[in-house]
C-alpha positions as CSV (number, residue, x, y, z in Angstrom):
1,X,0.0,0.0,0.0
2,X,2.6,2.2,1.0
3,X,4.7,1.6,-2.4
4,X,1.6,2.6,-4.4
5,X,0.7,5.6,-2.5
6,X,4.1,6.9,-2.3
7,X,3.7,7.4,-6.3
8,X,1.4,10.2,-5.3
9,X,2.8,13.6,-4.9
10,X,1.9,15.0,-1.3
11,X,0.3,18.0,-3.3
12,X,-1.9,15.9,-5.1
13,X,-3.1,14.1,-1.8
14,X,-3.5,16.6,-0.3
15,X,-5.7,18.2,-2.9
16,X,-7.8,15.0,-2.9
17,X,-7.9,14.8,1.2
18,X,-8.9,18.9,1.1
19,X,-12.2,17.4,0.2
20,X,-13.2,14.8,3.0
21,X,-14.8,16.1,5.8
22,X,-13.2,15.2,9.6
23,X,-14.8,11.8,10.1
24,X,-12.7,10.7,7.3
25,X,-9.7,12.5,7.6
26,X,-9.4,10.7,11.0
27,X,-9.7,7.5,9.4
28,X,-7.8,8.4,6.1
29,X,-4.5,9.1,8.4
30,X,-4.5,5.4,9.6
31,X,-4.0,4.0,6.1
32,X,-0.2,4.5,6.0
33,X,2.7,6.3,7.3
34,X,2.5,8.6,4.2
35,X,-0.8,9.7,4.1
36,X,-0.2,10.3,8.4
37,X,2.5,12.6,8.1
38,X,0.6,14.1,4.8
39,X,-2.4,14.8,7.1
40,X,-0.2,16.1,10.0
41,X,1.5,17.8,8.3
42,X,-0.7,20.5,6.2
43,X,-2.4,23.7,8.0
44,X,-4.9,23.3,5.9
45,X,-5.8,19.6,6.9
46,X,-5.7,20.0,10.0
47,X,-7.9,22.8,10.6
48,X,-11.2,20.6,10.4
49,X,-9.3,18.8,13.3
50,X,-8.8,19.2,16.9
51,X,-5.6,17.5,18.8
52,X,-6.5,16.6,22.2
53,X,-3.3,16.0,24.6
54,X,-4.1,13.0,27.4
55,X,-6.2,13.8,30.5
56,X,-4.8,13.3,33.9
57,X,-1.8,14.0,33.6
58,X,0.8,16.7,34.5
59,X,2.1,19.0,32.4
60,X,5.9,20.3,33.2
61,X,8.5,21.8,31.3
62,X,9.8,18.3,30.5
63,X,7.0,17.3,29.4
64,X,7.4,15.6,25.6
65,X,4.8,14.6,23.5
66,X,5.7,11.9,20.7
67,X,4.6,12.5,17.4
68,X,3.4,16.1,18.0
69,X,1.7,17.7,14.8
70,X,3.1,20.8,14.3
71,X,0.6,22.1,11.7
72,X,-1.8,21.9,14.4
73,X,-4.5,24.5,14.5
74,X,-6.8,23.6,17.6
75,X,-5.8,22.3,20.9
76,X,-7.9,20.9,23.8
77,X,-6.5,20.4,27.3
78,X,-8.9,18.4,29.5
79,X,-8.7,17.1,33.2
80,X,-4.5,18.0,33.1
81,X,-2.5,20.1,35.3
82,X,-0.1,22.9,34.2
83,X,2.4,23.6,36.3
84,X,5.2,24.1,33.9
85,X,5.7,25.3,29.9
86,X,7.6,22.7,27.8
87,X,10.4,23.9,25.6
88,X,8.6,23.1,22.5
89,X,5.1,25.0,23.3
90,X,6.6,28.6,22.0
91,X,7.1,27.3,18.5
92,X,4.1,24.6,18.5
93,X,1.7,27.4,19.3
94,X,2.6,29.9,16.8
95,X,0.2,28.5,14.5
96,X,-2.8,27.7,17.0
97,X,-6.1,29.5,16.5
98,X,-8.4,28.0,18.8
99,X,-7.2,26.7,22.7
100,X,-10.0,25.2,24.7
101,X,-9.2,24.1,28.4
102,X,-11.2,22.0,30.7
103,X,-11.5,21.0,34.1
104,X,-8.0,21.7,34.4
105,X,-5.9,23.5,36.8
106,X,-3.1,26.1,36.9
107,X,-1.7,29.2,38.0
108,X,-2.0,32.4,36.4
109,X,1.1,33.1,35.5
110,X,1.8,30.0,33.7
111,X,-1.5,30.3,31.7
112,X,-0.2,33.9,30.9
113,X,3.3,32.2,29.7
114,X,1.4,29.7,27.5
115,X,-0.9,32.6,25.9
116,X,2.4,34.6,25.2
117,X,2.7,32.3,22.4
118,X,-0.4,32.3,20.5
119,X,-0.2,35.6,18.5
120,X,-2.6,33.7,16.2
121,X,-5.0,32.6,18.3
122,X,-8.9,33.3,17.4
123,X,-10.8,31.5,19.8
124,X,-10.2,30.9,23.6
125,X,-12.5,28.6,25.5
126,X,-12.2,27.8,29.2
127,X,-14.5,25.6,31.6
128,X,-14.0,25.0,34.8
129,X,-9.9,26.1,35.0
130,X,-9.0,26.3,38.3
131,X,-6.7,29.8,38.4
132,X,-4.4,30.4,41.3
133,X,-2.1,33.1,42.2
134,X,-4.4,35.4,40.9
135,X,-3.2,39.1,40.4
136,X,-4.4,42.5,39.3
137,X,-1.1,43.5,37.0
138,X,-2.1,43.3,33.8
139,X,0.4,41.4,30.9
140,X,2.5,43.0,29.5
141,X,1.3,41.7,25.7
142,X,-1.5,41.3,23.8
143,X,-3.6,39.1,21.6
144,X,-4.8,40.9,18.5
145,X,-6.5,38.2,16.3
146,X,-8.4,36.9,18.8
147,X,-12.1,37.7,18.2
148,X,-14.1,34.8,20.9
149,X,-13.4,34.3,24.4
150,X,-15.9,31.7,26.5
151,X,-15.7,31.3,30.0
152,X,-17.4,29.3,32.1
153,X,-17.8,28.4,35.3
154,X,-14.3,30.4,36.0
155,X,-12.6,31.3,39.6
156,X,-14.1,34.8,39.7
157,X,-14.7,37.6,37.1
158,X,-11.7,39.4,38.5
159,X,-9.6,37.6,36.0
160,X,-11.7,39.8,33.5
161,X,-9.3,42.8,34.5
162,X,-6.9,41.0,32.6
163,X,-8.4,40.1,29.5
164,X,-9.5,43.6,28.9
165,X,-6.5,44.9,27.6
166,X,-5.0,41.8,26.2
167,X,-8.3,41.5,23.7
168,X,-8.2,44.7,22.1
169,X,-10.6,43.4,19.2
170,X,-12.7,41.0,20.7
171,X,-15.7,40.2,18.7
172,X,-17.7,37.7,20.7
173,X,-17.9,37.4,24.5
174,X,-19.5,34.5,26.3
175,X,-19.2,34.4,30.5
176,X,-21.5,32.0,32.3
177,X,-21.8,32.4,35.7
178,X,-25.0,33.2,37.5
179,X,-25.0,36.6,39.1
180,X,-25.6,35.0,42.9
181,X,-22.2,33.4,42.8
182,X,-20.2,34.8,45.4
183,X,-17.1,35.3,43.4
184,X,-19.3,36.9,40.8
185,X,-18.3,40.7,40.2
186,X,-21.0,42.8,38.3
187,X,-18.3,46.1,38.2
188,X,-15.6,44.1,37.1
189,X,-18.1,42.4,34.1
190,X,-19.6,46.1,33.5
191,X,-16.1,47.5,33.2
192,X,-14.7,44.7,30.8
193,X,-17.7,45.0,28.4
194,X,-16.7,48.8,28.2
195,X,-13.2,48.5,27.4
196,X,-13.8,45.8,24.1
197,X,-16.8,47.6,23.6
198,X,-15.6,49.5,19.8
199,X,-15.2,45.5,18.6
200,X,-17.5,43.5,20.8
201,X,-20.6,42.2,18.7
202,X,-21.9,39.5,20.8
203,X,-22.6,39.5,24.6
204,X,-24.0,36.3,26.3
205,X,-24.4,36.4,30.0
206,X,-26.1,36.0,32.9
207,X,-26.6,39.2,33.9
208,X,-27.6,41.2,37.6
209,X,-30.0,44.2,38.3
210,X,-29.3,47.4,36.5
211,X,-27.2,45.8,34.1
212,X,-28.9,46.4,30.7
213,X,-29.2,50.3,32.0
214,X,-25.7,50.3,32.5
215,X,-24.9,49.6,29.1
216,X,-27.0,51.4,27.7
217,X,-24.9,54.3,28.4
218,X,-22.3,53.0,26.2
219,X,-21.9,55.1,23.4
220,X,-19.9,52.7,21.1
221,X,-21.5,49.6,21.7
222,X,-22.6,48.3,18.9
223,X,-23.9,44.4,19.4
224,X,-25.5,42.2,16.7
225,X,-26.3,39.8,19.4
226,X,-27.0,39.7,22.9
227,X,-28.4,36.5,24.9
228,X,-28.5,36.6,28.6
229,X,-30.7,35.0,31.3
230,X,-31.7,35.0,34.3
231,X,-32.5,38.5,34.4
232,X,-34.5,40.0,37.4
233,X,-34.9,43.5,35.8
234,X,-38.4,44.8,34.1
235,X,-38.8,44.6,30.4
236,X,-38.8,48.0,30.5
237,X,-34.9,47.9,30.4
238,X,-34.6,45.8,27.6
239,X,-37.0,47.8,25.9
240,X,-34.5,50.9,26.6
241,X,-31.5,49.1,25.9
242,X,-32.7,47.9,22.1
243,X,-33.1,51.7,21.4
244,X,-29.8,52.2,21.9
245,X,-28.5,49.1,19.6
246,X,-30.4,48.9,16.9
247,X,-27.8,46.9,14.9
248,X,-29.4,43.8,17.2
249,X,-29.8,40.7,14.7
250,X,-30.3,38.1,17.0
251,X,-31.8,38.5,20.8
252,X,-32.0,35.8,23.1
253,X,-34.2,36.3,26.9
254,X,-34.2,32.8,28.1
255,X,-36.2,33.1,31.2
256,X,-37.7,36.7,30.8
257,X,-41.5,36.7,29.8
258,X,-42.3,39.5,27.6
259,X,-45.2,41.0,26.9
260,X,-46.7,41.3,23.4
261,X,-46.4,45.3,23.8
262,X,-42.9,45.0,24.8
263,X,-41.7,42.6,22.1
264,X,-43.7,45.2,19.3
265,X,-42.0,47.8,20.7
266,X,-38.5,45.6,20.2
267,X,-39.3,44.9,17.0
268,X,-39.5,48.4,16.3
269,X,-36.1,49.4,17.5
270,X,-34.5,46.6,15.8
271,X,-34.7,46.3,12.3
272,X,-32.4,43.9,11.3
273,X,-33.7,41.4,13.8
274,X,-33.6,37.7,12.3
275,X,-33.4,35.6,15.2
276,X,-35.5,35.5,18.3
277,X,-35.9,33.5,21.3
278,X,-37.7,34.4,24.2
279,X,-40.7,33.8,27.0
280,X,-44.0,35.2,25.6
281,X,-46.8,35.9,28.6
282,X,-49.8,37.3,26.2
283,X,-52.2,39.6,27.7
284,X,-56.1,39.5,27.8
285,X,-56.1,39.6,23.6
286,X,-54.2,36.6,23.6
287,X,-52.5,38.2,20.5
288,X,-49.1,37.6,19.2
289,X,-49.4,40.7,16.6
290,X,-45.2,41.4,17.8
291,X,-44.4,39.4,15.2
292,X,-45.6,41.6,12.3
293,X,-43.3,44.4,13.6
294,X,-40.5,41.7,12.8
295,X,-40.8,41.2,9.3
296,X,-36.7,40.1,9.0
297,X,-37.7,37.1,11.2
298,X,-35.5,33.9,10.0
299,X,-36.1,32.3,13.2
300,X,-38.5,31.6,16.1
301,X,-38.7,30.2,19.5
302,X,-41.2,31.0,21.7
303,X,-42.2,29.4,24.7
304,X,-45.6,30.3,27.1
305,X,-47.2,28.9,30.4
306,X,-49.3,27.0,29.0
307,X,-52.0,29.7,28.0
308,X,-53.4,30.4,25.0
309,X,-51.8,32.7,21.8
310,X,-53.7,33.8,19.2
311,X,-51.5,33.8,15.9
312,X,-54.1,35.2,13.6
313,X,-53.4,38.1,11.4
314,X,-49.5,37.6,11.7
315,X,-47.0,37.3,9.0
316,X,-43.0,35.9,9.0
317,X,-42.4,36.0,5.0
318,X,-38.7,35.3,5.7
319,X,-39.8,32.9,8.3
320,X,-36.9,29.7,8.3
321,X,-37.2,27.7,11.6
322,X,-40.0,28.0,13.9
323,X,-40.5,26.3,17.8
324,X,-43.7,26.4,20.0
325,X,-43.3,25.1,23.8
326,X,-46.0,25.1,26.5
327,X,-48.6,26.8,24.6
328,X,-52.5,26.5,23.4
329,X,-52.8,28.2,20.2
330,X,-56.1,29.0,19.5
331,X,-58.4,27.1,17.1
332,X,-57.1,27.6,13.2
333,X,-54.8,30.4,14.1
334,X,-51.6,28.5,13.8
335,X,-53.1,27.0,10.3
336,X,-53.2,30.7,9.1
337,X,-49.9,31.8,10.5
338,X,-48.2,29.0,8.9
339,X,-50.1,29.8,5.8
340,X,-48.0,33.1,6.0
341,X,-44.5,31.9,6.5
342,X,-43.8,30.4,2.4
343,X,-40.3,29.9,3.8
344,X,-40.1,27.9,6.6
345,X,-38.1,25.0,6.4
346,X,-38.3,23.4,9.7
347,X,-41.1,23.4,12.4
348,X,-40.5,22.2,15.7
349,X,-43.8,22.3,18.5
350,X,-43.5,20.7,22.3
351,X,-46.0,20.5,24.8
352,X,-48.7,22.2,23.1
353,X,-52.4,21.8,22.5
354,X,-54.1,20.9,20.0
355,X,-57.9,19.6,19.3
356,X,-56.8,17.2,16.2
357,X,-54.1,16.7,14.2
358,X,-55.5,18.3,11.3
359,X,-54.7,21.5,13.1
360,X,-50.6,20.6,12.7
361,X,-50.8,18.5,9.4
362,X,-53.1,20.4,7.3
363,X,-51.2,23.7,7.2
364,X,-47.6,21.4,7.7
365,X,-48.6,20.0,4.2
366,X,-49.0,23.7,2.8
367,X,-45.5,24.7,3.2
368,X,-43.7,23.7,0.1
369,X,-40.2,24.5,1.8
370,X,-40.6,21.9,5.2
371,X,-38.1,19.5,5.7
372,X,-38.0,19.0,9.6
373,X,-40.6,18.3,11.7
374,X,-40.3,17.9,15.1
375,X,-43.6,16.9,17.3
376,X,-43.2,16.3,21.0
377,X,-45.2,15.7,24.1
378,X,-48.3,17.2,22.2
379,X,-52.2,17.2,24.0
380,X,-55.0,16.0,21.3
381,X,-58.2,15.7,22.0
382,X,-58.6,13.6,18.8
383,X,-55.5,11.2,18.0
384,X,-57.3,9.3,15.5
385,X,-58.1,11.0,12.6
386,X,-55.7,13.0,10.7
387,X,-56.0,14.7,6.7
388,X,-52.5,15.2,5.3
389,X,-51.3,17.5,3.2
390,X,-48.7,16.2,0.8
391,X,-45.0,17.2,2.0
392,X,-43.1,15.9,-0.7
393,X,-39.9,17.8,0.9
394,X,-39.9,16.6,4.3
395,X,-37.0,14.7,5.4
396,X,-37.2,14.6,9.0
397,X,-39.9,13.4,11.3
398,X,-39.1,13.2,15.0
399,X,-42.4,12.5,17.2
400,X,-41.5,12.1,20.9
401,X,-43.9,11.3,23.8
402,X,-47.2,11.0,22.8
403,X,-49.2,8.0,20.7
404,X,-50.6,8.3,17.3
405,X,-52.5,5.3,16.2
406,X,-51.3,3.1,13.2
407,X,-54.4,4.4,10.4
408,X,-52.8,8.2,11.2
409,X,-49.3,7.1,10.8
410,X,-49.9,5.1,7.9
411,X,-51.4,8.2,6.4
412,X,-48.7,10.3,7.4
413,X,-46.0,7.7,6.2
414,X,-48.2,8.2,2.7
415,X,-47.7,11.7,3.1
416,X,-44.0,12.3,2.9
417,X,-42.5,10.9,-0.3
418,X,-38.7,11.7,1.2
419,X,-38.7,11.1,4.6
420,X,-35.5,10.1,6.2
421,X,-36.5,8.3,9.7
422,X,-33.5,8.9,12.4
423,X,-35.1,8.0,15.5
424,X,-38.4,7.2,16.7
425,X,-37.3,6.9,20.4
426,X,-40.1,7.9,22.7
427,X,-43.4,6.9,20.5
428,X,-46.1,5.3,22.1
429,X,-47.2,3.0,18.8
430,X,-47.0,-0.3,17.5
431,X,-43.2,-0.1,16.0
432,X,-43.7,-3.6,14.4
433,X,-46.9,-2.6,12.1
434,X,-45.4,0.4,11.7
435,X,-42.3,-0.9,10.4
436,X,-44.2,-3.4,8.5
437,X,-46.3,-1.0,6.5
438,X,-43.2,1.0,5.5
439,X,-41.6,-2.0,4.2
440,X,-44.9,-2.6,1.9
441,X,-45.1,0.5,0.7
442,X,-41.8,0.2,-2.2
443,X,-43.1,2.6,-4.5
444,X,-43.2,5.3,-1.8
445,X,-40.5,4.4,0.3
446,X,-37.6,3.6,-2.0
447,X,-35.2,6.6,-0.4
448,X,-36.1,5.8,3.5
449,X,-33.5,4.9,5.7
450,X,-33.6,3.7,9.1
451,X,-30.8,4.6,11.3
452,X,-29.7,6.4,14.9
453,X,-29.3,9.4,15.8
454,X,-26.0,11.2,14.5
455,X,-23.4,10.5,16.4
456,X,-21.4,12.3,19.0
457,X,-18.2,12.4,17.0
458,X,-14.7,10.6,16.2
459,X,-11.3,10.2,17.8
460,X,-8.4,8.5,17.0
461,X,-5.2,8.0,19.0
462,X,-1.7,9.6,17.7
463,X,0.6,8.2,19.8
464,X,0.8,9.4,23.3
465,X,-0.1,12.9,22.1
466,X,-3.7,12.4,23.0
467,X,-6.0,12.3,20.5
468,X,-7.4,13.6,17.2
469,X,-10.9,14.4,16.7
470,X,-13.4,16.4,14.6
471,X,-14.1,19.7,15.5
472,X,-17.3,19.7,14.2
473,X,-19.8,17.1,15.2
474,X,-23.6,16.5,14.1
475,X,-25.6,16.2,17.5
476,X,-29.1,15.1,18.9
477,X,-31.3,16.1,21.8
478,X,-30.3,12.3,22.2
479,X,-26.7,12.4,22.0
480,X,-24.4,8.8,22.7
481,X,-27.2,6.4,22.5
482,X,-28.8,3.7,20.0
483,X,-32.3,4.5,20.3
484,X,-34.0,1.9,18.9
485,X,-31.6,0.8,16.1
486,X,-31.0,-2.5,18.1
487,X,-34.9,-3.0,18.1
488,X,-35.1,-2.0,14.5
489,X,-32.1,-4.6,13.6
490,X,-34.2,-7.0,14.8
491,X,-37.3,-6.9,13.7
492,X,-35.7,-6.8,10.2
493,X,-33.3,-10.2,11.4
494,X,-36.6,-12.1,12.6
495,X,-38.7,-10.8,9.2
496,X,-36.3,-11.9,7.1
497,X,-35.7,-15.1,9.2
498,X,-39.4,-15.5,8.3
């Protein structure tokens, strides 16, 4: 293998390899020697990839990795602890652009020492780091490129002092701890937001009293998104503060409940709003007219108490995802609202109420675009009848928590002429008939597959430097676990045994 391949110049490999995707780089590097040190050895490879150095162990400056890749772009450190800087870490790290460390421990100094040698680095992740010998004097260099720093669950904001001036064009800023932890600052996260805040476009936070008022005094604060929870303050504040940013594309208020006034009066400050998430608490209307003064709407989520929302009269032309939790929409309104977004490519409802299904599949069949559709935990006063609209584009059905009797899901298996089936963990039905009928049905169901959810990604070893493994993985709400593939395997095994 190795003579044949060695016929190949690297550059042509490495053309051919620019094209896999992670999975199969990681399993392309095992074939040989040559196509290792090919993969190792090119920026550009190894970019989809992140090296992960062993956990539980110690990290000194004699520590010596074998087979170290030194076009490595991303590192992870998990469960180690730092108390030295190897020899070979200034040179190694000149070309790192993401560092991520975990449940780790070190002292501030020596984290300083190791980020004096990133110049290039983009992204800067750190969970649970235990940081001692804490100080106030700031470094004494700076880190230019990078543009994301996430912290969470960190000693104490104080640290915060320090990044400030070392991140002189941070873009995005993540910190989560909640505001009643002791060693949580509010000053110190106030007075870090204002010194990045000429490049900071993102804020995500839990966030204290007062906050949002605060920053709305900043004069160059310009933020395209903003997510926070937790938040104790009146709406009124957040009404305020989207005055004073109208730049605001995507707004995230996971535990506030806003009003329909409010959010109409949010939707009038920001314009280019595409993305919302939020707690909706309808008044005695019941209307959710907000959403016309959101025309730029891509996507969605709104979640209630389990009252009801009238969604008549409302309009989301550039509607793409949409997600209903713990609500009663009233009778047909949701049909006509759906009616209204042409665009919408994946719907996703939990815990909601319903009379029949034909309230869900009827308008669900009118949108020409829809290829998810997510169902779960849903209250019917009728669960056996059902008329379906035809969604020839739908490719993924996930129903959790609730039964649906065999006549309706034939019907809705009729219904979909491209449905890929991932899971069907959680439904209350016959699987067998179920199963059985799809099997009958060749004409329709020549391009369904049966599988388990995607997995939770990759990892190969390289040597004793830890491991290699995709940076980005596909996930489910159901991450790590079969499902019912083994139940699915045999059914087929017995059938066939038949």
């Amino acid at each position: 293998m190795e003579q044949t391949t060695n016929n190949l110049p690297p550059e042509i490999l490495e053309t051919i390899f620019g094209y896999l995707p992670a999975a199969q780089l990681l399993r392309i590097r095992l074939v040989c020697r040559y196509w290792r040190d090919i993969v190792i050895g090119d920026s550009k490879l190894m970019v989809k990839l992140t090296l992960r150095f062993p956990k539980n162990i110690t990290i000194n400056k004699r520590y010596t990795p074998k087979h170290l890749p030194a076009a490595a772009t991303k590192v992870c450190f998990e469960s180690v602890k730092i108390v030295g800087i190897p020899t070979w870490w200034s040179s190694f790290a000149l070309n790192l652009t993401h560092l991520k460390i975990q449940f780790s421990e070190t002292s501030l100094p020596t984290f300083l020492e190791m980020l004096r040698s990133t110049p290039n680095l983009k992204r800067l992740k750190l969970f649970c780091v235990k940081l001692t010998k804490l100080a106030d004097e700031p470094p004494n260099f700076t880190l230019n490129k990078l543009e994301k720093l996430y912290l969470n669950s960190i000693c104490e904001t104080k640290i915060l002092r320090l990044f400030g001036p070392m991140c002189p064009n941070l873009k995005d800023f993540y910190l989560f701890m909640r505001a009643e932890n002791p060693n949580h600052d509010a000053r110190c996260v106030i007075q870090f937001v204002q010194t990045v805040e000429k490049t900071l476009e993102s804020l995500e936070l839990y966030t204290t009293k007062n906050f949002l008022a605060e920053l709305s005094t900043f004069k160059e604060l310009k933020l395209k998104r903003l997510v926070y929870n937790w938040v104790e303050e009146p709406e009124e504040e957040l009404v305020q503060f989207c005055r004073t940013q109208p730049f605001i594309e995507k707004l995230v208020t996971a535990q506030s409940c806003l009003s329909n006034s409010a959010l109409t009066e949010i939707g009038h400050s920001l314009p280019n709003l595409k993305h919302l998430s939020t707690r909706f608490k309808p008044d005695f209307s019941k209307d959710a007219t907000f959403i016309n003064a959101m025309p730029n709407l891509e996507h969605l989520s709104l979640i209630n108490n389990y009252s009801e929302v009238n969604f008549s009269g409302c309009q989301s032309p550039n509607l793409k995802h949409l997600y209903l939790g713990y609500m009663r929409p009233t009778r047909n309104s949701l049909r006509q609202y759906l009616n209204a977004c042409p665009n919408l490519t994946s719907l996703e409802m939990d815990r909601c109420t319903f009379i029949s299904w034909d309230e869900i599949f009827i308008p669900a069949g009118s949108l020409k675009l829809l290829q998810t559709l997510e169902l779960g935990t849903l209250d019917l006063e009728n669960v056996t009848d059902a008329t379906f609209g035809k969604m020839a584009n739908l490719r993924r059905l996930r129903l959790i928590g609730f039964k649906m009797a065999n006549p309706v899901m034939a019907a809705l298996f009729r219904a979909c002429d491209q449905l890929r089936l991932e899971e069907l963990n959680g439904w209350k039905l016959d699987e067998e008939e179920a199963l059985k009928f799809a099997m009958q049905e060749d004409r329709e169901w020549r391009t369904m597959t049966l599988g388990v959810p995607r997995a939770g990604g990759v990892g190969e070893n390289v040597a004793d430097c830890g491991t290699v493994s995709q940076e980005a993985r596909g996930t489910s709400r159901e991450e790590g676990g079969l499902g019912i593939f083994g139940r699915v395997r045999g059914f087929f095994e017995k059938m066939f045994d038949n």
